[in-house]
C-alpha positions as CSV (number, residue, x, y, z in Angstrom):
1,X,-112.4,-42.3,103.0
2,X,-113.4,-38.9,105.0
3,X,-115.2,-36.2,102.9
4,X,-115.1,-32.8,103.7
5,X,-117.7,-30.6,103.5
6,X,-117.9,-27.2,103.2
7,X,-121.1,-25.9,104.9
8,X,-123.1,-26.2,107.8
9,X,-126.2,-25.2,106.4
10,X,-129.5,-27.4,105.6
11,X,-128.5,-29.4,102.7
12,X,-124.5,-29.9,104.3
13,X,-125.7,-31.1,107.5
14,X,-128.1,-33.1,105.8
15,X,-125.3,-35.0,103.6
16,X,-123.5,-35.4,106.4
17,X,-126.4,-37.6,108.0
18,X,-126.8,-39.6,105.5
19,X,-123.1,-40.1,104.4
20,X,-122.7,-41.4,108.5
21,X,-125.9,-43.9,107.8
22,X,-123.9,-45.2,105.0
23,X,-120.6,-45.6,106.8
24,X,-118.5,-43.0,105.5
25,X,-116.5,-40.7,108.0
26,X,-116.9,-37.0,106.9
27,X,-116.3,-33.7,108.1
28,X,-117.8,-30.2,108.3
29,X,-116.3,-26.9,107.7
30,X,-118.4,-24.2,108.6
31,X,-117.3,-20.2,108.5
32,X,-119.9,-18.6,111.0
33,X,-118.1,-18.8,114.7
34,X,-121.6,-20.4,116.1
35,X,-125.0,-22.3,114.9
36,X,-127.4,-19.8,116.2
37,X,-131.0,-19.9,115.0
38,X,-132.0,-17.2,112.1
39,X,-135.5,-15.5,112.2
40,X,-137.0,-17.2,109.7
41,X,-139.1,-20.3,108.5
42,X,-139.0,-23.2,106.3
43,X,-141.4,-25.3,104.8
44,X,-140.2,-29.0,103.9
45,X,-142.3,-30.1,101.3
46,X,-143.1,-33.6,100.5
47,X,-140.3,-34.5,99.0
48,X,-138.2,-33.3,101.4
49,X,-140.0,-34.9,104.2
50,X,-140.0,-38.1,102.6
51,X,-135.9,-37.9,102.7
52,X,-136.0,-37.1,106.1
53,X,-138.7,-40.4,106.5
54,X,-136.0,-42.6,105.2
55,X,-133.4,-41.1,107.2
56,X,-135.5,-42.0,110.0
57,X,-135.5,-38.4,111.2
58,X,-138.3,-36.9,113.1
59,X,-139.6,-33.7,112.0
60,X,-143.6,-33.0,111.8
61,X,-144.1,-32.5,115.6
62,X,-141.8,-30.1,115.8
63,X,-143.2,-27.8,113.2
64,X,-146.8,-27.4,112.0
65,X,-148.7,-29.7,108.5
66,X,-149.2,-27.6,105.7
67,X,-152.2,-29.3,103.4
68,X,-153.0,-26.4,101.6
69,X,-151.1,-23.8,99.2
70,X,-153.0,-21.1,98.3
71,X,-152.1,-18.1,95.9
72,X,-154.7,-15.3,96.3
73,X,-155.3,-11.7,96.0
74,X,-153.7,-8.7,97.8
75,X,-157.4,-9.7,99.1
76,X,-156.7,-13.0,100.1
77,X,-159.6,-13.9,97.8
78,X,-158.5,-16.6,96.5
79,X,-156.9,-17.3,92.8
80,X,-155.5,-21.1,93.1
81,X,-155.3,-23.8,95.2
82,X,-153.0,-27.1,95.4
83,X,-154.5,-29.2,97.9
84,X,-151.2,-31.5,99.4
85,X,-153.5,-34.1,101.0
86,X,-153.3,-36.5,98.1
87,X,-149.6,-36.4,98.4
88,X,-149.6,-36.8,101.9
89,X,-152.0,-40.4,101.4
90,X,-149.3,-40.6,98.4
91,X,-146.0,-41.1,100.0
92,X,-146.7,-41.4,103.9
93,X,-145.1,-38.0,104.5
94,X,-146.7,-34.5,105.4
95,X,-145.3,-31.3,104.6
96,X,-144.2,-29.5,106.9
97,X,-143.6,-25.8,108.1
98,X,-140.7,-24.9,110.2
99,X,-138.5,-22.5,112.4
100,X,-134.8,-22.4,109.4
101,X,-133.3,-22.5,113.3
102,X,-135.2,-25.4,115.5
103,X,-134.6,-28.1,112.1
104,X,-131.2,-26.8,112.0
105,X,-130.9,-27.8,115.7
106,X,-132.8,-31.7,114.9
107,X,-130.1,-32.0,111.9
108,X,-126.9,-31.6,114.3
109,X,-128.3,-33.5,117.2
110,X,-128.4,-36.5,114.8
111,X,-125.0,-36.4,114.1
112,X,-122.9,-39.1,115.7
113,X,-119.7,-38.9,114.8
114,X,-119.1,-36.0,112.1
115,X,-117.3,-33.1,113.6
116,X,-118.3,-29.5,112.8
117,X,-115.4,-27.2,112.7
118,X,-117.0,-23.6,113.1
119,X,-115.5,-20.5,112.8
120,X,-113.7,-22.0,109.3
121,X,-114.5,-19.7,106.2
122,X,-112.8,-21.3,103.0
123,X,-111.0,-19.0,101.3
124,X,-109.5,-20.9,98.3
125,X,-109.1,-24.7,97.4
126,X,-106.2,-25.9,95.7
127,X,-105.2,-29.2,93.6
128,X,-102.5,-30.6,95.5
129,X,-101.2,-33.9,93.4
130,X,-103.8,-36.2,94.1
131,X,-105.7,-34.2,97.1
132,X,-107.4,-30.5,97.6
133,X,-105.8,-27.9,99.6
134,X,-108.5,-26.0,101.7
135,X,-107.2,-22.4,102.8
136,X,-108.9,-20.9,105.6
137,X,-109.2,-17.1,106.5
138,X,-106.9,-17.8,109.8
139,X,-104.1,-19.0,107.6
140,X,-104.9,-22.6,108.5
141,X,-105.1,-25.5,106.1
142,X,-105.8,-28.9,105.9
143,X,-105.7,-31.6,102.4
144,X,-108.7,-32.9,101.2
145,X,-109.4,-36.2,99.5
146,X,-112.7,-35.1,98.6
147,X,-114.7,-32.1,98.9
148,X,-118.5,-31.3,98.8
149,X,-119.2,-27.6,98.5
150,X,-122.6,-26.8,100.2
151,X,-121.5,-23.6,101.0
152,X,-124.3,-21.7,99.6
153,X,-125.3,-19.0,96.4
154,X,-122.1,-17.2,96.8
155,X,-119.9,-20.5,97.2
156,X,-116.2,-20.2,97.6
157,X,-115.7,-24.0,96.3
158,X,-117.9,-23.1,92.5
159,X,-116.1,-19.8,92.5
160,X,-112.5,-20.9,92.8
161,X,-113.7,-24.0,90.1
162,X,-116.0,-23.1,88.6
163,X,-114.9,-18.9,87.8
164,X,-117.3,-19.2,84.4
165,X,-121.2,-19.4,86.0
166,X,-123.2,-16.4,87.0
167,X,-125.7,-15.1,89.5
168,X,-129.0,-13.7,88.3
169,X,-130.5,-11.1,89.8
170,X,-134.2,-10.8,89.9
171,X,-134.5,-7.1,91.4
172,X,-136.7,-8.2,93.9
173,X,-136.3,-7.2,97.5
174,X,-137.4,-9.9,100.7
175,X,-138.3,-8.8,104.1
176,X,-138.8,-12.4,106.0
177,X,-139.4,-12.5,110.0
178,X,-141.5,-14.5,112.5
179,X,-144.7,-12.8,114.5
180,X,-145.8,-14.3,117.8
181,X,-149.2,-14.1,116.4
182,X,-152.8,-16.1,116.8
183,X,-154.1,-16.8,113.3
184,X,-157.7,-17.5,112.9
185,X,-158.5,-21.5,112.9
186,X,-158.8,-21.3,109.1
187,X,-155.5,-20.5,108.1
188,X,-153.3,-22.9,110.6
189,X,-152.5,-25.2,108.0
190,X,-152.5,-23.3,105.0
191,X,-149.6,-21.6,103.4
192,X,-151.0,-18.7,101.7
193,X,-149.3,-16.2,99.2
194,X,-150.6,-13.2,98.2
195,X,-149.9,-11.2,95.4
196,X,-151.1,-7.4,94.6
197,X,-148.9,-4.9,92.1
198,X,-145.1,-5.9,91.4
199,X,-145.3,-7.3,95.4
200,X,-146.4,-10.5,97.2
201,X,-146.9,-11.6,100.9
202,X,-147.1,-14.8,102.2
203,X,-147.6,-16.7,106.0
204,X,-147.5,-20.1,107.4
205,X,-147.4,-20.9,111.1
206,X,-144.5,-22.4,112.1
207,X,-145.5,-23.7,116.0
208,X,-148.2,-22.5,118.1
209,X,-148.4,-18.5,118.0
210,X,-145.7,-18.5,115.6
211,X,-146.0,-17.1,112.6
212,X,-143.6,-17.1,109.5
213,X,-144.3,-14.4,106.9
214,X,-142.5,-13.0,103.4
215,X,-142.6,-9.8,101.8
216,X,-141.1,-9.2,98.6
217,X,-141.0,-6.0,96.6
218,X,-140.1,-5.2,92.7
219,X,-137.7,-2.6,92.8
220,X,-135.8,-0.5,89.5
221,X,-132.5,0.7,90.6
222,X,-131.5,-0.5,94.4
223,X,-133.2,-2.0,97.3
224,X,-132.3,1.2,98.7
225,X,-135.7,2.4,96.8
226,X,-137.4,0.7,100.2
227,X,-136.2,1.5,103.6
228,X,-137.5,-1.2,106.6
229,X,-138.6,1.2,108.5
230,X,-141.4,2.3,106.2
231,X,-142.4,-1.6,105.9
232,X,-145.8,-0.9,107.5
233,X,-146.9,1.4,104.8
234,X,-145.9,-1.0,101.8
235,X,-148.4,-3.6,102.1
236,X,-151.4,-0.7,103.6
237,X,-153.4,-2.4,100.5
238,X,-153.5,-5.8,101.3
239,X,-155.8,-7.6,104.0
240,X,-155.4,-6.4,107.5
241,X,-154.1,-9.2,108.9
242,X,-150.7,-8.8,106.7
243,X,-150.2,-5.9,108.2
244,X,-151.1,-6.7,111.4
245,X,-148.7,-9.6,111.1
246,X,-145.6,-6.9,110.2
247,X,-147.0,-5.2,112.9
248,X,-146.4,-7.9,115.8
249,X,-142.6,-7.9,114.9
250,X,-139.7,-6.3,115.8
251,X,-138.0,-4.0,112.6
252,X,-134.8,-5.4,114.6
253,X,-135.9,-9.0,114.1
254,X,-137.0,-8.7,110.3
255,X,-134.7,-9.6,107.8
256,X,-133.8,-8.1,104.6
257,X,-132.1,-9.5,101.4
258,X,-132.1,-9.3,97.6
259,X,-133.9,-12.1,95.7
260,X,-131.4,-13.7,93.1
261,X,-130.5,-17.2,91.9
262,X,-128.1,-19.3,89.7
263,X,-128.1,-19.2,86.2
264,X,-127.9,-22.6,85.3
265,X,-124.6,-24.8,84.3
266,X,-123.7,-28.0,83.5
267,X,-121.0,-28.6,85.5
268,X,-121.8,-29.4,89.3
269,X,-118.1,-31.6,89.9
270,X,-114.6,-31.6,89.2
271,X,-112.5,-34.8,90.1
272,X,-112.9,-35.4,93.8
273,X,-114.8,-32.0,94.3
274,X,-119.1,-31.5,93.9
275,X,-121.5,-29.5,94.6
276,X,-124.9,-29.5,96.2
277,X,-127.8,-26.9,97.0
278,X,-127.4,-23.6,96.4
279,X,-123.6,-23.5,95.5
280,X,-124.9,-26.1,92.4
281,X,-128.5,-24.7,91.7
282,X,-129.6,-21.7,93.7
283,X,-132.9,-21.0,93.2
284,X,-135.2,-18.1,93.8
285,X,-137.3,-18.9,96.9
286,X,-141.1,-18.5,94.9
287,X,-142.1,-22.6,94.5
288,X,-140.5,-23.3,98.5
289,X,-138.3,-25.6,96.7
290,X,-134.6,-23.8,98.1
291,X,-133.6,-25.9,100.6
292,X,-135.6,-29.3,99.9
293,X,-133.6,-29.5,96.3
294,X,-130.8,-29.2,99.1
295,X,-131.8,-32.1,100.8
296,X,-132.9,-34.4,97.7
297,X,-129.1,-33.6,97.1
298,X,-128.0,-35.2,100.0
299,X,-129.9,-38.2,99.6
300,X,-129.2,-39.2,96.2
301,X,-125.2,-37.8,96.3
302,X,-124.3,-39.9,99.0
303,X,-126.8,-43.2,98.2
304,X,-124.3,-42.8,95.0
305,X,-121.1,-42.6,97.0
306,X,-122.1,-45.5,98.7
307,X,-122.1,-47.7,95.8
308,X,-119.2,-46.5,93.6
309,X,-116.4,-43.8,93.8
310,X,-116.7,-41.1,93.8
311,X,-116.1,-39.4,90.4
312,X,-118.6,-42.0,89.4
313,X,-120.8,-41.2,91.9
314,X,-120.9,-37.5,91.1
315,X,-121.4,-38.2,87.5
316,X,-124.4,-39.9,88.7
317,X,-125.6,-37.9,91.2
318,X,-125.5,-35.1,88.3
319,X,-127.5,-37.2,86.1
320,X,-130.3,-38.0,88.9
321,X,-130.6,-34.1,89.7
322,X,-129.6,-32.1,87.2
323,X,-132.7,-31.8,85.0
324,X,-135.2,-31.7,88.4
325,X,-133.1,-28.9,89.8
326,X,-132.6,-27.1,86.8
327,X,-136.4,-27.0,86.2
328,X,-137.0,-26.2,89.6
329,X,-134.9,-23.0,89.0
330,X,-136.5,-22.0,85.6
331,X,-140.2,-22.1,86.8
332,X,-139.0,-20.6,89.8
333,X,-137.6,-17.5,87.9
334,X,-140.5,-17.2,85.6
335,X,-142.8,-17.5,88.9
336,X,-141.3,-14.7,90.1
337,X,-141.8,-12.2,87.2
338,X,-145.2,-13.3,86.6
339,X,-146.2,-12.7,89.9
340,X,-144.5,-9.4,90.1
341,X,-146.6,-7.9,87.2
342,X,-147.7,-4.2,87.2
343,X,-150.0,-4.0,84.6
344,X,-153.4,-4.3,85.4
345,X,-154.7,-6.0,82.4
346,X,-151.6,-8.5,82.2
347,X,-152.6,-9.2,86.5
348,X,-156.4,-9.4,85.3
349,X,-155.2,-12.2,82.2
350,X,-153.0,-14.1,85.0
351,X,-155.3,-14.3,87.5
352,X,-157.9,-15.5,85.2
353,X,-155.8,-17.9,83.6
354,X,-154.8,-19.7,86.9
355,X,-158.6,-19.2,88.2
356,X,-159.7,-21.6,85.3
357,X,-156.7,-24.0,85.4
358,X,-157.4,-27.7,86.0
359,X,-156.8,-29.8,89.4
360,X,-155.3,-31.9,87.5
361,X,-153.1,-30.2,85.9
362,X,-151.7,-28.5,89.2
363,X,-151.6,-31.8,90.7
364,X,-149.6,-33.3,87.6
365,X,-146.7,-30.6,88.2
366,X,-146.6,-31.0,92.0
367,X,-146.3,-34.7,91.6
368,X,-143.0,-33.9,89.2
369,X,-141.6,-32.0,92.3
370,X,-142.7,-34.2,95.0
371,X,-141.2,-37.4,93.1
372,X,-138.1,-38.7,94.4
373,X,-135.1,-40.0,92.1
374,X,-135.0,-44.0,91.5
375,X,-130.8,-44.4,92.9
């Protein structure tokens, strides 16, 4: 059996590793004509590290531990705290922060026998009697026994399938880039977000003098409302150190984007076609939980392909993830608009309310994300 898989990003190149460790040949379609690195970070929380630890890949020294999360003020005085080091004694793993491109880079140097054919964008996929027809933009075409689509929130493989299932727009715009920057001593292994009036910014280095940071703005109409080259002034009310951070980067190296996710559905698979990450459950980036949903995918789609076929194994693999991811992706959303309140009472209420919340209970919802599937 060879699987195909459409996608080279994060959560395709992961499946691919662990589908090899398993035995099974696959394949990866990817449409961008080269793997080059992208200007921004990543963290890899514990649960994602603790795939990674079973697929005996090494990560932490090639990024930097994050023990702390922090949500503060525009200030950075701060309103919560989830301290990661009892997770870390927990499971064995630490979470870490990343450069998107340098894990990208570990993922296809473990590859042994998978070949990556770039420059491939999917442009349909057929039934053809008991195999898929993939349709490429340069005319070419291969058949498919089975097909995983990783191939992201705007995924050919759910759109051609799956026409019915929508994208949700949070009208929220994202500035992301990487400073070479020295933070001070006390915020090396801290991610810290902060949020002010209908904005946010957060940092987390990445390796030494690296420096990963997000901006995100409400907007009403169009992200046309905020033009990059007036970033410095947006944020003039926060700490200095956020703007000194969009200070130390090139406009040219800053990337912009709108914020939106998946609404979710019920169906992630059809016959001998499934997806994974953000083609099954995109999520809105605000718990760090994007791309490490992506990788729990991998691990328990193909530990189920490797002990039954596969339209059993996708049923399974949907059962195992389904109601994690889906949660993931409402809390998510509603993180998102509550964080990107305008009314100063309402940010008042909020910040008091998570001021005064428990340890515990902050520790009792992290441990619902950090815990792995039983497969």
């Amino acid at each position: 059996m060879t699987i195909d898989i459409i996608g080279a990003g994060i959560g395709g190149l992961t499946t691919a590793i662990a589908l090899e460790q398993k035995g099974i040949n696959v394949r990866i379609f990817e449409q961008s004509p080269e793997l080059k690195p992208v200007g921004a970070g990543i963290l890899l929380a514990n649960n994602a590290m603790q795939v990674y630890d079973k697929l005996g890949i090494k990560i932490e020294e090639n990024g930097n531990t994050v023990s702390s999360m922090n949500i503060t003020k525009a200030s950075l005085k701060p309103i919560s705290k989830v301290d990661l080091k009892y997770f870390e004694q927990k499971h064995k793993v630490k979470n870490v922060a990343i450069h998107r491109g340098t894990l990208q880079q570990i993922l296809v140097n473990q590859l042994q026998s998978t070949q990556i054919f770039l420059d491939h964008k999917l442009i349909d996929i057929k039934r053809s009697g008991n195999q898929y027809q993939l349709v490429f933009d340069h005319s070419e075409s291969i058949h498919s026994d089975i097909v995983i689509g990783a191939d992201g929130l705007n995924s050919t493989v759910r759109q051609k399938l799956f026409p019915n299932n929508k994208t949700r727009k949070a009208k929220q715009i994202c500035w992301r880039g990487i400073a070479d920057f020295e933070l001070p001593n006390a915020y090396k292994n801290e991610l810290n977000e902060a949020w002010g009036k209908a904005d946010r910014f957060g940092f987390v280095q990445i390796a030494p003098q690296k420096v990963y940071w997000y901006a995100l703005k409400s907007f009403k109409q169009s992200i046309k409302e905020f033009d990059l080259k007036e970033i410095d002034g947006y944020f003039n009310k926060y700490a200095p150190i956020v703007n000194e951070l969009i200070g130390a980067t090139p406009k040219n190296q800053i990337h912009t984007a709108e914020i939106a996710d998946l609404k979710p559905t019920n169906t992630w698979y059809q016959d001998g076609v499934c997806l994974i990450g953000d083609a099954a459950h995109a999520t809105t980036p605000n718990m760090g939980q994007g791309a490490c949903q992506a990788i729990e995918d991998a691990y328990v789609l193909s530990e189920d392909l490797s002990k039954c076929a596969p339209n059993e194994a996708f049923q399974n693999y949907q059962k195992h993830r389904m109601p994690k991811a889906h949660k993931v992706a409402n809390t998510s959303w509603a993180l998102g608009k509550m964080a990107h309140l305008s009314n100063p009472v309402l940010i008042s209420l909020r910040n008091f309310a998570m001021q005064i919340t428990p340890k515990v209970v902050n520790r009792r919802q992290s441990r619902q994300i950090f815990q792995l599937a039983s497969v």
